[in-house]
N, C-alpha and C positions, 0 to 999 in steps of 0.2 A: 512626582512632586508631592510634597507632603509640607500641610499646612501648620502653621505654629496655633497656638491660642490667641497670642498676640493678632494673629493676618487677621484671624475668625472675630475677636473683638471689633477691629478696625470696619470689617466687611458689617457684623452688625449696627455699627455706630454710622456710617454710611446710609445703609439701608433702615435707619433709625428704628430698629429693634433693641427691645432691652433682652439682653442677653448679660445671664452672670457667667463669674469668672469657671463653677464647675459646669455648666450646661457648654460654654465655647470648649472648654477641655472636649466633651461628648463629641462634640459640633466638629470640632476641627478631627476627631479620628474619623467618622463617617464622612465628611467632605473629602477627608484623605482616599478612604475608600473609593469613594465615587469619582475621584479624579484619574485615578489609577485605572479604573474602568474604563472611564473614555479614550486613556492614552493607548489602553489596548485594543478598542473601539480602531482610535483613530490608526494604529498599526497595522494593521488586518490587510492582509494580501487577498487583492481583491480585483487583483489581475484576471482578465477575460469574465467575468460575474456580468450579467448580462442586467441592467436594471428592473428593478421591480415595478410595475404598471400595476399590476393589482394585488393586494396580499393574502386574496385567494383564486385559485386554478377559475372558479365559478363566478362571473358575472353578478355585479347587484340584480338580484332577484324585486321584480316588482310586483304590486297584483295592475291585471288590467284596470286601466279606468271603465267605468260606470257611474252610466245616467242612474241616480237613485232618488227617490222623491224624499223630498226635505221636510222641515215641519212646516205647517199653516202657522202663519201669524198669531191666531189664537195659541196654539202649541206652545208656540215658543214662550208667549207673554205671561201662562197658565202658571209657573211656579215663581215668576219676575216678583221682587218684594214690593216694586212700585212702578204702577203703569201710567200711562195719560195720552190718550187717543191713537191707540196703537203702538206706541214707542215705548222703551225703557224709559224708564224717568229716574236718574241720577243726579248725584248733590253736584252743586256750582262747582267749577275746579277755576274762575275766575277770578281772580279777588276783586272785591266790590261790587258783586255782579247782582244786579236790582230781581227780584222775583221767582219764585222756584222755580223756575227752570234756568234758571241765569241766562235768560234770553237777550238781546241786547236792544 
C-alpha cells in the first residue's frame, strides 16, 4: 500500500497538525515504508512459533528486600527550604486558602 501526499495531508489535518505540502511529500514515502513493513510483519509464517512469555531466556532479576533504617525526622527536615513543627511546610495549592499553611 503506498500513501499519496494527498492521504498524508488529510491524515495531518485530522490529526490537526500543520504539515506542508514538501514535508507530507517526506511523510508520505517513510509512512509508505513503514506500512510495507508491517504488511510483511503481518505475512510472516508463523505456523507452530510457540508464543513469547518473556523476551528474555532469564527471569526479572530482583535484589532481595531489606529492612534498612531510614532517615530520623531531623535527617530528613535538615536540607527542607521550610519547616514548621516537624513537617515540610509548602505554599497553599488551595485557592483562597486563609494562613501559611492553608490550613482550613
Amino acid at each position: 500500500m503506498s500513501l499519496s501526499q494527498q492521504q498524508v495531508m488529510e491524515l495531518a489535518r485530522t490529526a490537526r497538525l500543520a504539515v506542508s505540502p514538501e514535508e507530507a511529500a517526506a511523510l508520505a514515502e517513510e509512512l509508505t515504508g513503514l506500512l510495507e513493513l508491517c504488511r510483511e510483519v503481518q505475512d510472516a509464517d508463523v505456523q507452530g512459533v510457540e508464543p513469547l512469555v518473556e523476551p528474555s531466556e532469564r527471569p526479572g532479576e530482583f535484589r532481595p528486600d531489606e529492612v534498612r533504617p531510614g532517615l530520623t525526622q531531623e535527617e530528613a527536615l535538615a536540607n527542607a527550604p521550610d519547616a514548621c513543627d516537624g513537617y515540610f511546610r509548602v505554599p497553599s495549592m488551595m485557592a483562597g486558602a486563609e494562613g501559611e499553611g492553608g490550613g482550613a
